[in-house]
DOBAMI-30565 format. One record per residue (C-alpha): residue number from 0; residue in three letters; x, y, z. Coordinates in steps of 0.02 Angstrom, whole numbers, plus 50000, padded with zeros to 5 digits. Example, Ala and Ser with C-alpha at 12.3 -4.5 7.8 and 13.67 -1.06 7.14 Angstrom:
BEGIN
<0 ALA <50615 49775 50390>>;
<1 SER <50684 49947 50357>>;
END
This chain:
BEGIN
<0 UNK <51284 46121 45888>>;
<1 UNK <51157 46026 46008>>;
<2 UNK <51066 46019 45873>>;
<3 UNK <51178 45921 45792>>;
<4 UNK <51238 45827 45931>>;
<5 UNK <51059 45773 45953>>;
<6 UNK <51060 45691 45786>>;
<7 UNK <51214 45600 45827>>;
<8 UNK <51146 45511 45962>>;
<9 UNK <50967 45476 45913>>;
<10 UNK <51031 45419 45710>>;
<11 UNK <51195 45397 45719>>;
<12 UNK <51225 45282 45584>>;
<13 UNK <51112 45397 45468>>;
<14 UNK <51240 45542 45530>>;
<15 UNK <51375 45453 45480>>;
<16 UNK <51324 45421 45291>>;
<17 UNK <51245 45584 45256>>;
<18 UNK <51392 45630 45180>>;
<19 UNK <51362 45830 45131>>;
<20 UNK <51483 45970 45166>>;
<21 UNK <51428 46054 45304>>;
<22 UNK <51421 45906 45416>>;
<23 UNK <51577 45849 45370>>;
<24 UNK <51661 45989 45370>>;
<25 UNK <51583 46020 45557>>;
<26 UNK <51644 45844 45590>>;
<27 UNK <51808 45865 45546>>;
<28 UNK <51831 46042 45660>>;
<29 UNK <51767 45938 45817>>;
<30 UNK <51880 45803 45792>>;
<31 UNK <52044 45927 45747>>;
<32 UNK <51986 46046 45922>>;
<33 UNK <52003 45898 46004>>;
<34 UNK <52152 45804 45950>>;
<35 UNK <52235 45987 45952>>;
<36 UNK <52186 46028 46126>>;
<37 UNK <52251 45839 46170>>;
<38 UNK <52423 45895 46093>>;
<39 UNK <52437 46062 46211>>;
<40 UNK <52424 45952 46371>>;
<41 UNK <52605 45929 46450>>;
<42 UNK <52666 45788 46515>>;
<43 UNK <52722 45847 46694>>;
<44 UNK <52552 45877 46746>>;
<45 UNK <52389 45805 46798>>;
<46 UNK <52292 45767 46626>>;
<47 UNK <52117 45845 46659>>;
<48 UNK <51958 45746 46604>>;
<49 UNK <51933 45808 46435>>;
<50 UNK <52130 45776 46365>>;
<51 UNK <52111 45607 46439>>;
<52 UNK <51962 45602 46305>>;
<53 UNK <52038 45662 46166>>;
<54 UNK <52195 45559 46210>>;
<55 UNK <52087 45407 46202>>;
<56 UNK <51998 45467 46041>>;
<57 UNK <52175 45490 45966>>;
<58 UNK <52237 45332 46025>>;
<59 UNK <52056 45246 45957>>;
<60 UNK <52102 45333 45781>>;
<61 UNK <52251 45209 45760>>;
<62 UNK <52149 45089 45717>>;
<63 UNK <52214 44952 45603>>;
<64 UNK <52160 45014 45460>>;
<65 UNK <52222 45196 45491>>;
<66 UNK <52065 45282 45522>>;
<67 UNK <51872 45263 45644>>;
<68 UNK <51731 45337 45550>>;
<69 UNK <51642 45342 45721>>;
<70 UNK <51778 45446 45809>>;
<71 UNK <51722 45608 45723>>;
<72 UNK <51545 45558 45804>>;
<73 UNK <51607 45528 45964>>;
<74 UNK <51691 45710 45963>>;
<75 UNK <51502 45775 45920>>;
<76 UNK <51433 45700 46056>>;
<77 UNK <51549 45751 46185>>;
<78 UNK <51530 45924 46128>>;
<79 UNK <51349 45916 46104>>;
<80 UNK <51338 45843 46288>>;
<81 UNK <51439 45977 46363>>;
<82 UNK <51337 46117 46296>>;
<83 UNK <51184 46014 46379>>;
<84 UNK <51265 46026 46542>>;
<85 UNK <51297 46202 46540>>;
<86 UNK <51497 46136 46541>>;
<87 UNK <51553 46268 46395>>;
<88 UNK <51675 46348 46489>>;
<89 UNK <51806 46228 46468>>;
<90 UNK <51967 46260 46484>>;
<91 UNK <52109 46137 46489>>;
<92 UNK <52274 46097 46628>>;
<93 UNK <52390 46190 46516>>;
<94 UNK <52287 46367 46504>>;
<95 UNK <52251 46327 46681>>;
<96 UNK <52422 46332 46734>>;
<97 UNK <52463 46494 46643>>;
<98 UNK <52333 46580 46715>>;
<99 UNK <52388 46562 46889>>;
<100 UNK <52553 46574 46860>>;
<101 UNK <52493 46738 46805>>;
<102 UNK <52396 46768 46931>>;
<103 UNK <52560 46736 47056>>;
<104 UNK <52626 46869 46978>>;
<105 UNK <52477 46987 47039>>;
<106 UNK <52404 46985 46851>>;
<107 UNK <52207 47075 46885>>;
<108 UNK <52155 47013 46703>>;
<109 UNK <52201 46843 46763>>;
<110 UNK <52133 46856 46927>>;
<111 UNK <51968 46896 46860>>;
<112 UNK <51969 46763 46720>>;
<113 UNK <51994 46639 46871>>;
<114 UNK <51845 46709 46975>>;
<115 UNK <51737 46691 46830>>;
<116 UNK <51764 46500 46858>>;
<117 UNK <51745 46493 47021>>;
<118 UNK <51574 46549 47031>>;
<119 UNK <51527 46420 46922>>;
<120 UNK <51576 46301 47042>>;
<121 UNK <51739 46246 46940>>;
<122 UNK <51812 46129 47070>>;
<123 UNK <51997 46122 46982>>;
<124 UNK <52018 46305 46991>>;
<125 UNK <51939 46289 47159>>;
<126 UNK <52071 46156 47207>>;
<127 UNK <52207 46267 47114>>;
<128 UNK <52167 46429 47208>>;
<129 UNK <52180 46332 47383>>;
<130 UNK <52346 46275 47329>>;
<131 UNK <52398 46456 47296>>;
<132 UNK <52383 46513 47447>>;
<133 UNK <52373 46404 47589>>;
<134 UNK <52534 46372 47680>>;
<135 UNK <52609 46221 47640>>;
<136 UNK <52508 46183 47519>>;
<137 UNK <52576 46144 47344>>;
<138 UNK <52558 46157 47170>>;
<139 UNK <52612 45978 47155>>;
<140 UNK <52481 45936 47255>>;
<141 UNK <52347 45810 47189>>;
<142 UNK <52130 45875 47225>>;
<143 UNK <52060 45733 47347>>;
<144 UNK <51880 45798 47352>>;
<145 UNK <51789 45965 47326>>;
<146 UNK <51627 45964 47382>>;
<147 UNK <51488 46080 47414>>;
<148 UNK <51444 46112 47606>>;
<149 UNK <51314 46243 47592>>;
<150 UNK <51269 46390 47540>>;
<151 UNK <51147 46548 47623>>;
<152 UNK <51017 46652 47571>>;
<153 UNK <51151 46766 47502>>;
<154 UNK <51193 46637 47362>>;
<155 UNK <51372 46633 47416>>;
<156 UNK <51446 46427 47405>>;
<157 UNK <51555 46381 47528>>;
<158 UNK <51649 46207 47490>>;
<159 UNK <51749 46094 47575>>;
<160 UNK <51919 46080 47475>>;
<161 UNK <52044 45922 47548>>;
<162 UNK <52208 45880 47440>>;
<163 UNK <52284 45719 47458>>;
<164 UNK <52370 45672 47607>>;
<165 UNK <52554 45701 47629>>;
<166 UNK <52678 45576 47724>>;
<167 UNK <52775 45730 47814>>;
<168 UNK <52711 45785 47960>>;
<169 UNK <52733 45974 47925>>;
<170 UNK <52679 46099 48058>>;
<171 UNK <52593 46272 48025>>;
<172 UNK <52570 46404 48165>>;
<173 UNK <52401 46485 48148>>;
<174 UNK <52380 46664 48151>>;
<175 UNK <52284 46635 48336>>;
<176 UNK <52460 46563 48400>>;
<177 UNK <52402 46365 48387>>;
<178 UNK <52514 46252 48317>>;
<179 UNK <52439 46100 48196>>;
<180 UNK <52467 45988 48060>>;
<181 UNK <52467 46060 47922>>;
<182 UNK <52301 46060 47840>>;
<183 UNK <52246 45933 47741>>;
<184 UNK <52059 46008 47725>>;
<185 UNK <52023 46189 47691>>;
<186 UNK <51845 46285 47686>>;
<187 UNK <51830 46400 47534>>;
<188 UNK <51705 46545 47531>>;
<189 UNK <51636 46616 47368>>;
<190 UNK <51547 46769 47405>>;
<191 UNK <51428 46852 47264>>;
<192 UNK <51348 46991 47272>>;
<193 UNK <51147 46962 47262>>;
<194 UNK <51083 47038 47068>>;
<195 UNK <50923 47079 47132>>;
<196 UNK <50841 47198 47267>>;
<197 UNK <50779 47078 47382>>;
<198 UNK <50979 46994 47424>>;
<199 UNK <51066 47166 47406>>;
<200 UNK <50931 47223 47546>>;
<201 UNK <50981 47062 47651>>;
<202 UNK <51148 47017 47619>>;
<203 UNK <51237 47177 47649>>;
<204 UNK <51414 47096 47699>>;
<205 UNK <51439 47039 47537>>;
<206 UNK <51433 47233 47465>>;
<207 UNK <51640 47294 47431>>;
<208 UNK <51702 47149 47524>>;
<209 UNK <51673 47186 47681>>;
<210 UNK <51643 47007 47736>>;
<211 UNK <51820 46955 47663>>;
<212 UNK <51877 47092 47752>>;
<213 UNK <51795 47073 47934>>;
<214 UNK <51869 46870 47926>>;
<215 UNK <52064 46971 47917>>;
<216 UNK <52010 47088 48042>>;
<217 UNK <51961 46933 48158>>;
<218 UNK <52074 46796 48120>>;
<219 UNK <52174 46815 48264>>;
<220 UNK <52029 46769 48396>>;
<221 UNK <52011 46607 48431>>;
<222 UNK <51832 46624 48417>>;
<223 UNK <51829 46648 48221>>;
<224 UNK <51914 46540 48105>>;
<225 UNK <52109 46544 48042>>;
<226 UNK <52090 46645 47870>>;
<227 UNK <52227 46601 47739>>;
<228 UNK <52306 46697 47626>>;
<229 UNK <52427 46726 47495>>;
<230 UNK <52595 46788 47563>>;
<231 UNK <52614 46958 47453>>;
<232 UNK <52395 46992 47472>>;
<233 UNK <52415 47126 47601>>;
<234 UNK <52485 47211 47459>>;
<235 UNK <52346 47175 47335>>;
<236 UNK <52185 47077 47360>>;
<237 UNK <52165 47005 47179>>;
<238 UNK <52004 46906 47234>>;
<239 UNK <51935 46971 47385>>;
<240 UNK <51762 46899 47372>>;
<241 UNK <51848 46715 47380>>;
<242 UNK <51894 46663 47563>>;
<243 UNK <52003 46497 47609>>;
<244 UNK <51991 46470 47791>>;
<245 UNK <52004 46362 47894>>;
<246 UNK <51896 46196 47900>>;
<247 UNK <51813 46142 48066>>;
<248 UNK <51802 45988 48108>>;
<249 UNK <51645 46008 48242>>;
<250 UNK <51490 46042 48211>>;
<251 UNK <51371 46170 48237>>;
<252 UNK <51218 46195 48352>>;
<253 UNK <51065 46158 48269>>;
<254 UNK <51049 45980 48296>>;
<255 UNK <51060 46027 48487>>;
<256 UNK <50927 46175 48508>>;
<257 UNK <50763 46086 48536>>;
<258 UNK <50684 46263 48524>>;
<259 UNK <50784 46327 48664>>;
<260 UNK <50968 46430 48657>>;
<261 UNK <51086 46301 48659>>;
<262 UNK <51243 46406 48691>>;
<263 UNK <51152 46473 48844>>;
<264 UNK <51152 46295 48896>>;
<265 UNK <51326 46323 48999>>;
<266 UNK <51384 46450 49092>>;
<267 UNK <51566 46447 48976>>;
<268 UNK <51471 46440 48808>>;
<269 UNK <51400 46597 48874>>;
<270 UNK <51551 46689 48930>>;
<271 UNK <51623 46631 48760>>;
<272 UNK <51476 46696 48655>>;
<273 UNK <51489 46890 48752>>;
<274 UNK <51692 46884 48726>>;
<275 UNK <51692 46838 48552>>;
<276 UNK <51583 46985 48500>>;
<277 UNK <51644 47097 48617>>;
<278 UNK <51785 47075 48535>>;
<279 UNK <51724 47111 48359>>;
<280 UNK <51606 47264 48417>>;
<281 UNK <51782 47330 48481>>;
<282 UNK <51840 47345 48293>>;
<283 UNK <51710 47498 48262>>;
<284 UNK <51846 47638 48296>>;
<285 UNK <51972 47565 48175>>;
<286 UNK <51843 47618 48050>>;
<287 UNK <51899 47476 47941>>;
<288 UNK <51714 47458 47890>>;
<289 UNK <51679 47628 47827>>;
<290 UNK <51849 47627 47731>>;
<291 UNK <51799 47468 47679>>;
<292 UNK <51593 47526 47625>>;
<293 UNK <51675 47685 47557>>;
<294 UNK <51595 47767 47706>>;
<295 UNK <51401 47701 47621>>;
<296 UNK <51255 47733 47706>>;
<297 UNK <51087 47634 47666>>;
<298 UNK <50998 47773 47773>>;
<299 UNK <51014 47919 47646>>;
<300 UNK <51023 47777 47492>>;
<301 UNK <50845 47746 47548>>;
<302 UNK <50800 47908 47644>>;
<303 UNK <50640 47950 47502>>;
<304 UNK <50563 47791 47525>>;
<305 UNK <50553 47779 47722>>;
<306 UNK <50406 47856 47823>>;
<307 UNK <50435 48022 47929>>;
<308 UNK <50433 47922 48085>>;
<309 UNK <50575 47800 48032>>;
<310 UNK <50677 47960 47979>>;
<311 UNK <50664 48049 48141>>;
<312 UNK <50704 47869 48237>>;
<313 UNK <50892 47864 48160>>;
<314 UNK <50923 48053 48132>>;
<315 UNK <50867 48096 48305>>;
<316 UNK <50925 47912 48403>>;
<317 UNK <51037 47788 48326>>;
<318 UNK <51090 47743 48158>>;
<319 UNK <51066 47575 48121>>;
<320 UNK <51083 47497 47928>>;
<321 UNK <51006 47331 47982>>;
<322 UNK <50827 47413 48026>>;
<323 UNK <50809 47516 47877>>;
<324 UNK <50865 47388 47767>>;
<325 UNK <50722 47276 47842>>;
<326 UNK <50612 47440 47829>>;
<327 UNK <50633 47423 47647>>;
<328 UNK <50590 47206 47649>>;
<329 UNK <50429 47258 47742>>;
<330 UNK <50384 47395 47645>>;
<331 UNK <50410 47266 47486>>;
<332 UNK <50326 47134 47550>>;
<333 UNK <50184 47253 47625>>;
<334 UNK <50206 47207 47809>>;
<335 UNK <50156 47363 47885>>;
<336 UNK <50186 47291 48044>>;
<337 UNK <50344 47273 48034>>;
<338 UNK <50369 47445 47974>>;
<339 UNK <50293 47511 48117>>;
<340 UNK <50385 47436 48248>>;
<341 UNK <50539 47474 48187>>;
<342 UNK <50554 47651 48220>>;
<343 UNK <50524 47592 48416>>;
<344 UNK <50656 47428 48396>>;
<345 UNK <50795 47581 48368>>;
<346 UNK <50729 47691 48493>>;
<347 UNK <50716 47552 48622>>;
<348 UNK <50909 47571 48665>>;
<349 UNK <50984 47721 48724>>;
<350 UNK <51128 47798 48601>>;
<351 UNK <51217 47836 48726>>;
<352 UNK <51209 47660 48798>>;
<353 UNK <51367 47525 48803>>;
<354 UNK <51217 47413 48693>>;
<355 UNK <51148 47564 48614>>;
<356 UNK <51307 47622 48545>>;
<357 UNK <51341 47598 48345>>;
<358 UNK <51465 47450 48313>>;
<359 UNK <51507 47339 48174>>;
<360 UNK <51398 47197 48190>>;
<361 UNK <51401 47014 48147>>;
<362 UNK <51206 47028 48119>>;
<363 UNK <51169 46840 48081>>;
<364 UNK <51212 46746 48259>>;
<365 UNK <51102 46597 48250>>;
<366 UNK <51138 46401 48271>>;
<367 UNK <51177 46357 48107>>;
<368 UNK <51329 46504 48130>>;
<369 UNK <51405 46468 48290>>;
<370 UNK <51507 46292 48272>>;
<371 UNK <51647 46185 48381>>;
<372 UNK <51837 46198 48304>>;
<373 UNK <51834 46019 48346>>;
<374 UNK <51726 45857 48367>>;
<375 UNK <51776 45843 48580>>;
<376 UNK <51788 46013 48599>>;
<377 UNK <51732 46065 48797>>;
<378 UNK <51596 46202 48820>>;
<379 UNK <51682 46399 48774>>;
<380 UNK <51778 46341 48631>>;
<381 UNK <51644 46413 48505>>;
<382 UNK <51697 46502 48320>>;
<383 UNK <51581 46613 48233>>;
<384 UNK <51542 46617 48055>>;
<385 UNK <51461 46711 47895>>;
<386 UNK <51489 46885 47897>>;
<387 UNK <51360 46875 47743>>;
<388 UNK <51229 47000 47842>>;
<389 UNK <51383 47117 47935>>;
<390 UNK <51332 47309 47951>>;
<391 UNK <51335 47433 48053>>;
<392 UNK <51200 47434 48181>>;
<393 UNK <51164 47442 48399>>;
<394 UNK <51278 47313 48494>>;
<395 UNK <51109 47271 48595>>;
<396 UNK <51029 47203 48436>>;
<397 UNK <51180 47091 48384>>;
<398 UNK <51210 47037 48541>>;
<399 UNK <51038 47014 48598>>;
<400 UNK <50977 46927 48427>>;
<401 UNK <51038 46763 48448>>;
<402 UNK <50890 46767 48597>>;
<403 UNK <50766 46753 48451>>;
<404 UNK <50816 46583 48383>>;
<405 UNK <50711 46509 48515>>;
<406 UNK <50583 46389 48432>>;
<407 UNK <50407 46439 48479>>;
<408 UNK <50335 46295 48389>>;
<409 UNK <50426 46164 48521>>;
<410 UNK <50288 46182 48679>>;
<411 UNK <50382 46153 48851>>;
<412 UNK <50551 46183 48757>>;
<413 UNK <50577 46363 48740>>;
<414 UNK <50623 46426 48914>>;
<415 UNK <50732 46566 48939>>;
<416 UNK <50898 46539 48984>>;
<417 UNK <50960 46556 49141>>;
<418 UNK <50995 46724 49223>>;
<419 UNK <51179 46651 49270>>;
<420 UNK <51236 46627 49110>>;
<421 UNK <51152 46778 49024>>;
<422 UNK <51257 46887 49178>>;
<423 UNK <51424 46771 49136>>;
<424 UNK <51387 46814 48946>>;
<425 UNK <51346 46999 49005>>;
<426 UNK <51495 47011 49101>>;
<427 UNK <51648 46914 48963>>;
<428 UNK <51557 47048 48844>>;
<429 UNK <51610 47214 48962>>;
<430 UNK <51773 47148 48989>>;
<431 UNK <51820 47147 48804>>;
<432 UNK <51757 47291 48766>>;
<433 UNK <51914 47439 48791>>;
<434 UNK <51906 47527 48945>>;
<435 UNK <51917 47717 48829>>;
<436 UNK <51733 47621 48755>>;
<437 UNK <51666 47585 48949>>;
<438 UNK <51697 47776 49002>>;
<439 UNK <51627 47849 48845>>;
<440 UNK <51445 47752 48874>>;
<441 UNK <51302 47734 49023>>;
<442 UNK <51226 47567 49067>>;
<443 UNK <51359 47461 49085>>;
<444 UNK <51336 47363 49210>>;
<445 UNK <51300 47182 49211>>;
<446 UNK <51115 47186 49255>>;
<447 UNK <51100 47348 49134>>;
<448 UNK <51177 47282 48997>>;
<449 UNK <51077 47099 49018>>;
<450 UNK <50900 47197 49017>>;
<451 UNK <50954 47276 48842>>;
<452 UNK <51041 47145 48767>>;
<453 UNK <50849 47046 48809>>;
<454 UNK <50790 47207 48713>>;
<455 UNK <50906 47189 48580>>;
<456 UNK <50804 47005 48511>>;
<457 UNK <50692 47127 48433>>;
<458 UNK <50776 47162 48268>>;
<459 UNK <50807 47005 48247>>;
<460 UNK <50628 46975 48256>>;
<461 UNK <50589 47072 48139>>;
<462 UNK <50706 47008 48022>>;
<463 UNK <50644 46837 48041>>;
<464 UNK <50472 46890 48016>>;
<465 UNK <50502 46959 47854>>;
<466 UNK <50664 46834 47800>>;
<467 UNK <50543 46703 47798>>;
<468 UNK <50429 46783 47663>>;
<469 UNK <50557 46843 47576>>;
<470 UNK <50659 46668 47558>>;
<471 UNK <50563 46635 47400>>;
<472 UNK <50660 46762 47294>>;
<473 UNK <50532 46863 47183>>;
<474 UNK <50656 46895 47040>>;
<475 UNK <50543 46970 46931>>;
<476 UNK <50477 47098 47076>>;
<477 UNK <50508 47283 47019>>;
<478 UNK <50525 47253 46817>>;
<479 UNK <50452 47282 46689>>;
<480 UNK <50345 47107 46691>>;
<481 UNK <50249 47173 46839>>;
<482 UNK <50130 47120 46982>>;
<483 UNK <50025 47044 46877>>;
<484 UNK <50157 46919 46849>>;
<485 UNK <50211 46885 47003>>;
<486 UNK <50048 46849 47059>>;
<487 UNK <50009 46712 46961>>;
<488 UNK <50206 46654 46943>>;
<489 UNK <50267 46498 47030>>;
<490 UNK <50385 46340 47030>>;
<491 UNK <50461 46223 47127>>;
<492 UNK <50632 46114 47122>>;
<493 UNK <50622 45946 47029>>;
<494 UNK <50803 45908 47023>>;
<495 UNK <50938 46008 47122>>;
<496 UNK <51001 46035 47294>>;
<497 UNK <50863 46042 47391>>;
<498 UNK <50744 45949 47283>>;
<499 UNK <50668 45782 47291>>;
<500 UNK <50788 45714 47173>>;
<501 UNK <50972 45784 47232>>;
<502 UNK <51093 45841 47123>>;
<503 UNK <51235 45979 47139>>;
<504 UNK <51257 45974 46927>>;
<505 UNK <51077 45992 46877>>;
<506 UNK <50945 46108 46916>>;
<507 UNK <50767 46069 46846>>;
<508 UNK <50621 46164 46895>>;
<509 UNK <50429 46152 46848>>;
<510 UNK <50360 46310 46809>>;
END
């Protein structure tokens, strides 16, 4: 077919009087899928981009003298240009509509039909799902903008999703007990779990849901954003990997660190910091996660490939998933050294310990994660989010990680924060935790718990020391193709995202 296409569009006019069989007869079938898919399309709904094409090649047909010899090319080269575009999963308003209207009537088949599209960035089903379950919202309602915000090392997209704005002023109380306008903007998270070794041993929140599942489990602190959902999906989670939350307006702390810990800057940011994961650590005894993981363990998943000292470290101390998930990074990436301070990063807290204790863990506090709800929000209003590296790991290290954001490469701008506000966070942090929690562990008082939280930066050292290696995602690592390959394999972005030339459609890469 792009073959064909191809000769449409560089000899057209030769196309069109080479007359034989086959191409005509291949003519003919693009013109009729188009005209017929034209002729499904309703007329109480929005007419998507390519029936407004084949309604324009229909009404181009009635030409005066009955007929266009150059529609049947035009139909080649649409098709031929789709295909190009990687755009051959088309699918028009009127299939559209019966698939969620199946889906509303808890349909899996459907459900999963839809999430096919949505990982491939389809913004209508995108804009269809948000309408589906946010309060409010409507099916009626017309797609403003989707556009892509970001998306981590775990390959999950997150988009900003805004419909149209409404003239009622209708109200919608949040889950946290706040009271706003109903939402004209949404945030929709599109989880995926990694294909290859390297994200699987990295992203472990986005194994069996559990990230989809720790944003329910949190949406009622204000310190984690409003999660929406579909009025009957405590009863069946048809596309768990697919969050729509809420969409914060303010913006996050990167732009503010200067190589130091910005949310250490005030004594309330702090306080707020300690609370919010206080709170989450709290969660552990619901057991949510292992119900959640199946009650997996990466430990005896991975048990043959550690070394006898790493072994004897979580048997004998602590478990914790994040350190023997990085044990396995290291060993990939042959940094010894980080495989032999390891053992001693989980046997640096006591197990017995309020910071040595196993909780579930947010694992991924950094600046780009910790944002304002609003634009003019005051110091303490902070939400946390990505739950894209979650697991099950020593409170000290979650806690304490965010310590290791500080920039060593700014001279004169990496102090410490102050001994006040690492007590104030110390402090908000014991009083959410449950007082049945506090009597259970040792070293829980302010001071004690601020000396291991300080210890607690060095996981996330670790993980930064070997995250930054393995950024450039070695696909090929572990096949068949070999070292040999990888050694002397390379590329880098021409078009795309992050390349010179920007694009969210195209992706071209020099090999």
């Amino acid at each position: 077919m792009l073959r064909t296409a191809a000769k449409c569009i560089i000899q057209p006019r030769n196309f069109v009087k080479n007359n034989n069989s086959n191409s005509k007869n291949f003519i003919q079938r693009s013109y009729h899928f188009l005209h017929r898919q034209h002729g499904r399309s309703t007329n109480n709904m929005q007419m998507g981009a390519t029936p407004r094409i084949a309604q324009r090649l229909s009404t181009f047909r009635q030409s005066r003298n009955g007929s266009n010899q150059f529609l049947p090319l035009a139909g080649v080269i649409f098709v031929g240009v789709t295909s190009l575009f990687g755009y051959n999963y088309m699918i028009f308003d009127d299939e559209r509509l019966a698939l969620f209207e199946r889906y509303l009537d808890r349909d899996e088949n459907a459900a999963q039909v839809i999430h096919k599209y949505l990982l491939k960035g389809d913004r209508k089903f995108i804009f269809d799902l948000c309408k589906s379950i946010v309060d409010d919202w409507d099916m009626k309602d017309k797609m403003g903008s989707v556009e892509v915000v970001h998306g981590g090392l775990s390959g999950s997209e997150i988009y900003k999703v805004q419909r149209k704005k409404i003239a009622s002023n209708v109200t919608t109380l949040l889950s946290n007990g706040n009271v706003i306008l109903s939402p004209d903007i949404v945030c929709m998270r599109i989880d995926v779990e990694p294909k290859d070794e390297m994200g699987k041993l990295l992203s472990p929140g986005t194994f069996n849901h559990v990230g989809y599942m720790a944003h329910t489990r949190m949406r009622d602190s204000q310190y984690f954003p409003d999660f929406h959902t579909h009025p009957e999906s405590h009863k069946i989670d048809l596309i768990p990997d697919c969050a729509v939350l809420e969409y914060l307006h303010g913006k996050d702390f990167r732009s503010r660190g200067k190589g130091t810990c910005p949310i250490f800057d005030t004594k309330e940011d702090a306080a707020a910091y300690g609370r919010a994961l206080g709170m989450l650590h709290a969660t552990t005894d619901e057991q949510w996660y292992e119900k959640c993981t199946n009650n997996r363990n990466p430990f005896h998943e991975l048990k043959d490939k550690l070394s006898p000292r790493m072994i004897k470290a979580v048997e004998n101390h602590s478990r914790s998933d994040e350190a023997v998930l990085l044990y396995r990074v290291a060993q990939i990436l042959k940094m010894q050294y980080v495989c032999e301070i390891l053992p001693e990063v989980i046997e640096s807290l006591s197990p017995n310990s309020l910071m040595g204790r196993v909780v579930v863990a947010h694992n991924d506090l950094h600046d780009g994660n910790i944002l304002r709800r609003h634009e003019n929000d005051k110091p303490g209003d902070l939400v946390f989010v990505d739950f894209g590296r979650c697991c099950l790991m020593q409170a000290g290290h979650d806690l304490g990680g965010y310590f290791a954001s500080r920039d060593g490469n700014k001279p004169g701008k990496t102090h410490w924060p102050t001994l006040e506000n690492r007590r104030a966070c110390a402090q908000a942090y014991i009083d959410a935790t449950p007082a049945d929690v506090l009597a259970k562990c040792t070293r829980t008082s302010v001071d004690e718990v601020v000396y291991d939280m300080e210890v607690g930066q060095l996981l996330r050292d670790a993980f930064i020391a070997a995250s930054l290696h393995a950024h450039w995602r070695q696909t090929y690592k572990g096949t068949i193709l070999g070292e040999k390959f990888i050694e002397k394999f390379g590329c880098y972005g021409l078009i795309g995202p992050e390349s010179p030339f920007q694009s969210e459609q195209i992706r071209i890469m020099k090999i």
